[in-house]
C-alpha positions in Angstrom: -29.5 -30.7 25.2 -28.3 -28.9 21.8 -25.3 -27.5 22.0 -24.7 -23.7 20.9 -24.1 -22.3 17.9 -22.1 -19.4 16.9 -23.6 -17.1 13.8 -22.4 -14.7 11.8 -21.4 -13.6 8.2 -18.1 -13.5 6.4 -17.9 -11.3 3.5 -15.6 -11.5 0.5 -15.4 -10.0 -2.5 -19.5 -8.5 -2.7 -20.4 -11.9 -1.7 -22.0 -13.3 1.4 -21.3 -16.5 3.5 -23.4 -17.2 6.4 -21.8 -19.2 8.8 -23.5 -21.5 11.5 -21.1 -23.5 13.5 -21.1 -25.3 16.6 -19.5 -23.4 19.0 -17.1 -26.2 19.8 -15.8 -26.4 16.1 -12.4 -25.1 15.2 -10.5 -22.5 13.4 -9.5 -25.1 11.3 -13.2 -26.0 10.4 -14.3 -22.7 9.5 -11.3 -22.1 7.4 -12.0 -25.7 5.6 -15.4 -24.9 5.1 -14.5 -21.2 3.2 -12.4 -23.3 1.2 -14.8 -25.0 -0.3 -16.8 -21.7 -1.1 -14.2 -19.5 -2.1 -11.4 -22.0 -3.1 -9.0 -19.7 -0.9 -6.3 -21.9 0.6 -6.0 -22.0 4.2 -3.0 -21.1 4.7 -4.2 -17.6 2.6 -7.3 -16.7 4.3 -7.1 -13.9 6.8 -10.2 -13.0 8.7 -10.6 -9.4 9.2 -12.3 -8.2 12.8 -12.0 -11.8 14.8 -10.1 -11.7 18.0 -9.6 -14.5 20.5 -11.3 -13.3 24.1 -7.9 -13.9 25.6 -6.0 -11.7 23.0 -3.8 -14.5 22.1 -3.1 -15.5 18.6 -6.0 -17.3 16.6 -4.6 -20.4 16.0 -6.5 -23.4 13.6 -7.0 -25.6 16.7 -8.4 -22.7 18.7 -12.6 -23.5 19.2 -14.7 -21.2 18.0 -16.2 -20.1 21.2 -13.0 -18.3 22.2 -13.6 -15.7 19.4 -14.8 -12.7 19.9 -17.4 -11.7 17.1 -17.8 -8.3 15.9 -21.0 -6.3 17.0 -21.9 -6.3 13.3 -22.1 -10.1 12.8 -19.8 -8.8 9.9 -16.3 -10.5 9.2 -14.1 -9.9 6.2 -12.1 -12.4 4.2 -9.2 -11.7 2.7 -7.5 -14.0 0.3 -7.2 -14.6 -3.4 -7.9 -18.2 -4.7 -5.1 -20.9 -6.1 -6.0 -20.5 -9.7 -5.3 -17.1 -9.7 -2.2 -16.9 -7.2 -1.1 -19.6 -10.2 -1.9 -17.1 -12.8 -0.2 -14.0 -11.2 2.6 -16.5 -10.2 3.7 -16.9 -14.1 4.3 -13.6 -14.1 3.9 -13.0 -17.8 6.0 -10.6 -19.8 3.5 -8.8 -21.4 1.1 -9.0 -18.2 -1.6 -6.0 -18.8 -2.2 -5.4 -15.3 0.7 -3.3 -15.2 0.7 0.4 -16.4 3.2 2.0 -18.1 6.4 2.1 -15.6 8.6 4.6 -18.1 8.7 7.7 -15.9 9.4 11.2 -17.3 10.1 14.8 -15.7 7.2 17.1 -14.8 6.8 20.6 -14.0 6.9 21.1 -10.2 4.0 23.9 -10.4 1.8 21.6 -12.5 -0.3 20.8 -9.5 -1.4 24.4 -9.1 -2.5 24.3 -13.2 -4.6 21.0 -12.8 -6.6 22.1 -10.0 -9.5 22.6 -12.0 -13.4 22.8 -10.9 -13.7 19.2 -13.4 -10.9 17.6 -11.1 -12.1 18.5 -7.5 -15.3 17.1 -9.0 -13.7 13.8 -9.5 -12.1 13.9 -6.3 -15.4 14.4 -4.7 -17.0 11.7 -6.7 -13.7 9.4 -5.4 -14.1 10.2 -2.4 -17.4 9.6 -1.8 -17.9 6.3 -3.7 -14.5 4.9 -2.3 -14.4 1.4 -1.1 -12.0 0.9 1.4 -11.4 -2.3 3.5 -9.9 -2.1 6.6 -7.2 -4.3 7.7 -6.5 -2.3 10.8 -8.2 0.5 12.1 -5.8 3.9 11.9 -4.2 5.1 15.2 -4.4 8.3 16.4 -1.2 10.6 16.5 0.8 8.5 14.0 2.3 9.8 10.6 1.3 7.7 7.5 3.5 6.0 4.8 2.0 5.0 1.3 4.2 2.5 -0.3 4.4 1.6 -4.3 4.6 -1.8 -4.7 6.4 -3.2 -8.3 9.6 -1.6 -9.0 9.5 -0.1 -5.4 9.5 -2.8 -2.5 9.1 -5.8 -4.8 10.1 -6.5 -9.3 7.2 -8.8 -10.4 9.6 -9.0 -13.5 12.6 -9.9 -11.7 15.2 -12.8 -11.7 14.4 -14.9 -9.1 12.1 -18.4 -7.7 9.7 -17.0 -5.4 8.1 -13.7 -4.8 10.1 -13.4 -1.4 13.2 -13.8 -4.1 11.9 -10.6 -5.9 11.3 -8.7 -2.6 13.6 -5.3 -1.8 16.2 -6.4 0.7 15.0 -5.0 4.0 11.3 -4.7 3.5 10.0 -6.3 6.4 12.4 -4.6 8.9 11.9 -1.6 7.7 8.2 -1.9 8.0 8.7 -3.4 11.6 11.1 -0.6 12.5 8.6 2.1 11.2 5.1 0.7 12.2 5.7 2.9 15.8 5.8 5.7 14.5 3.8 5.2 11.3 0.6 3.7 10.1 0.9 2.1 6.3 -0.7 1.5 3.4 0.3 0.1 -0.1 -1.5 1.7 -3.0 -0.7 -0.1 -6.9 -1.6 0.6 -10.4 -2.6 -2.9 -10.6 -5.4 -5.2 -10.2 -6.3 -6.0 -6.9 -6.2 -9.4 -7.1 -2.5 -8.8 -7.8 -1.9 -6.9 -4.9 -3.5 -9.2 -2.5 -1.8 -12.2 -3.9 1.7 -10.7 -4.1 1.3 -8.7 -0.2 0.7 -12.2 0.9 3.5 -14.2 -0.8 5.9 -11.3 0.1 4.6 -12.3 3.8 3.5 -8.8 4.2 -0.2 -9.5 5.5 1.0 -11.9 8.1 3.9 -10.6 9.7 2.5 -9.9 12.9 5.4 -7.1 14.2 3.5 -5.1 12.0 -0.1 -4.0 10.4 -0.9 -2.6 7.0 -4.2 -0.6 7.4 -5.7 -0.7 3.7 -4.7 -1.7 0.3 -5.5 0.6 -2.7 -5.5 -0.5 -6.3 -5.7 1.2 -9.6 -9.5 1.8 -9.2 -8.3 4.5 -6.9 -6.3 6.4 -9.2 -7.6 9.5 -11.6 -5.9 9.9 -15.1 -5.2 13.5 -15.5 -3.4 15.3 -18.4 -0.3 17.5 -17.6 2.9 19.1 -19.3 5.8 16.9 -19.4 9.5 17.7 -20.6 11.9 14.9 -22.4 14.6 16.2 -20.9 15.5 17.6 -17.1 13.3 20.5 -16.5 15.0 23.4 -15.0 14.4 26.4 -12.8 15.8 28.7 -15.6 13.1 27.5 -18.3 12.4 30.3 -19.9 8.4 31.0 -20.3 8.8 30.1 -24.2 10.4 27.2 -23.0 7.8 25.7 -20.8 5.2 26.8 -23.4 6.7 24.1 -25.5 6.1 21.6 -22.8 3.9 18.6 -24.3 0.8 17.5 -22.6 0.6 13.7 -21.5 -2.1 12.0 -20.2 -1.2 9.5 -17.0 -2.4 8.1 -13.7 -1.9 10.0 -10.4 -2.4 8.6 -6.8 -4.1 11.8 -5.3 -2.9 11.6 -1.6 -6.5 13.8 -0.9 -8.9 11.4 -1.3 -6.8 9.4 1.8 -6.8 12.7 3.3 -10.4 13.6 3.2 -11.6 10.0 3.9 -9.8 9.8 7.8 -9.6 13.9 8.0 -9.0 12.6 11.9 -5.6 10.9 11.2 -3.9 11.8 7.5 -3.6 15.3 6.2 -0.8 16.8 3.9 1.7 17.5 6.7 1.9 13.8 8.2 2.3 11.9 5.0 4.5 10.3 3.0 4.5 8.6 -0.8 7.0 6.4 -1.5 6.7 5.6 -5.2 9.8 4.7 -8.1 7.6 7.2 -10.3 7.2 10.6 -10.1 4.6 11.7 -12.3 1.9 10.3 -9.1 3.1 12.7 -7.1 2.1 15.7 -9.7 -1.2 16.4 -7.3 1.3 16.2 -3.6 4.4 16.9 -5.2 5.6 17.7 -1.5 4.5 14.6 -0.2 6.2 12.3 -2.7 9.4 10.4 -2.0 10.9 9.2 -5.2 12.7 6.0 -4.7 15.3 4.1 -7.1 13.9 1.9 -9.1 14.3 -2.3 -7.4 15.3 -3.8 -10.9 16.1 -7.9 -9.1 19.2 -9.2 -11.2 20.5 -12.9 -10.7 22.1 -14.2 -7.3 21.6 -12.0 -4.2 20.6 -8.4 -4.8 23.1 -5.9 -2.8 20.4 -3.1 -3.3 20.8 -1.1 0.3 17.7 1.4 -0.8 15.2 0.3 1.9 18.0 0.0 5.0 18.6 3.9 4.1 14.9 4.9 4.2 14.4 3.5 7.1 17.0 5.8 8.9 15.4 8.6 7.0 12.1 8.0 8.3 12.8 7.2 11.8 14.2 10.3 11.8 11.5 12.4 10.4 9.1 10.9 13.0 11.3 11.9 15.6 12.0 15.4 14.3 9.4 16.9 12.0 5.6 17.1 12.4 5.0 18.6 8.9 6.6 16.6 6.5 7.0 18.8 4.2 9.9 20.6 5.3 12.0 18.3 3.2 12.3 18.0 0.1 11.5 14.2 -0.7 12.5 14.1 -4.3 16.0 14.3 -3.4 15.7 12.8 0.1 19.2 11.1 -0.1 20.8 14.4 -0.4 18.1 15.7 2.3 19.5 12.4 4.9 23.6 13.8 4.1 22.9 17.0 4.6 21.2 16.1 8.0 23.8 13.6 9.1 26.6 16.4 8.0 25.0 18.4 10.9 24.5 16.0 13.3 28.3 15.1 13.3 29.3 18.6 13.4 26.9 19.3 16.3 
């Protein structure tokens, strides 16, 4: 008698892998097996959509008959393979991938001037043609947190042995903490391949107190043009003043194409950007959180950033259903005025 076999197709990268295993082969097997294809250490692979039929943890021993298999046939790999986790592990100085990190001070009307009928075109084209791969679906009624990733929960130029060594101190509990109350979603100027490899040293992908529900990478930022100032632009600018503004060209992370993509759960008055630079937030500018810059010295880093947002965003999801109330640029001011009234009430 033959014994049965379980089909389907993983999918990584554009590329197809049918898979036709006995139904008594492991875990381990199949994860073996995509490591010949994809030369993805095991250890680094993460199947997207398989679930045990008990809803216990897929473990390698687990047999393959105690998966449940998508509808679709259709399971995602995610991982990055060992010659380029080497490469991005070298971390060198002059590393392209990374786009200018030198902030400067913008105009906080500019979004209303860059509005143009050539940028909403853009954003319908993003929108439209945007590839996004779920990691976890988004849950109804939560807020949403968009996290920077170099300079602002991890310094790929840092001091330090590992890429857990160059994490911000208090990233994973605040992300445990949080995940309640928000859904998340990291969004880089940087490859992809970076951001898969470095989310998965930094032990972000497999924590399982928490879930990150997509990754977004530079191919999901427009470059606009907009006036910028070298010095702190005021409120009492004079016209002729702001005339003289000079006109930069730089990426943005436009918020709306998240917004427009899952209408049902993201809009402008349940999200938050967390970003070291302000110049993405020139399209949201009320949706941006600008966060110290993580600059990861020798010895053990006594930056307390993170432990401090976390506060401010338990508290936001417990007291504000538009976000936008506060102002975010300035949220450490924003969290002592707030405490000042809570002790005086």
């Amino acid at each position: 008698m033959n014994e049965e076999k379980i089909e389907f197709t993983i999918k990584w990268k554009g590329k197809s892998f049918p898979i036709s295993f006995l139904s008594t082969s492991t875990v381990e097997e199949l994860k073996e097996y995509l490591y010949i294809a994809t030369k993805i250490n095991p250890k680094h692979q993460k199947l997207l959509g398989l679930k045990s039929n008990k809803n216990k943890k897929i473990t390698n021993n687990l047999a393959l008959k105690d998966l449940k298999i998508p509808k679709s046939k259709k399971v995602m790999l995610m991982g990055t393979p060992e010659k380029i986790i080497q490469k991005v592990q070298e971390i060198p100085v002059d590393l392209p991938l990374i786009i200018d990190d030198l902030d400067f001070e913008y105009d906080n009307e500019e979004y209303k001037n860059i509005r143009t009928t050539e940028l909403e075109k853009k954003l319908d084209s993003f929108v439209e043609n945007l590839e996004i791969n779920i990691i976890n679906k988004p849950r109804a009624g939560k807020k949403l947190v968009v996290f920077d990733i170099d300079k602002t929960v991890f310094d790929m130029k840092g001091i330090g042995s590992s890429s857990l060594e160059l994490t911000r101190p208090g990233l994973h509990p605040m992300l445990e903490r949080i995940y309640p109350h928000y859904d998340i979603i990291f969004w880089s100027q940087t490859k992809w391949n970076w951001i898969e490899a470095k989310l998965f040293e930094m032990g972000v992908l497999s924590n399982p107190k928490f879930g990150v529900n997509f990754v977004l990478d530079i191919t999901s930022m427009l470059k606009i043009t907009s006036n910028y100032y070298k010095k702190r632009i005021s409120k009492s600018m004079t016209k002729e003043e702001k005339e003289k503004l000079e006109k930069r060209k730089h990426w943005i992370k436009p918020l709306e194409i998240i917004w427009r993509r899952y209408p049902d759960f993201y809009n402008e008055k349940n999200t938050i950007h967390i970003d070291d630079l302000g110049r993405n937030f020139v399209l949201n500018p009320k949706n941006g959180l600008l966060i110290k810059q993580f600059i990861k010295k020798a010895g053990i880093s006594q930056d307390k950033e993170l432990f401090y947002l976390t506060e401010y965003l338990l508290y936001i999801a417990d007291h504000y259903d538009d976000v936008r109330v506060l102002d975010h640029k300035h949220w450490k001011k924003e969290w002592t005025r707030i405490n000042q009234s809570r002790f005086k009430n």
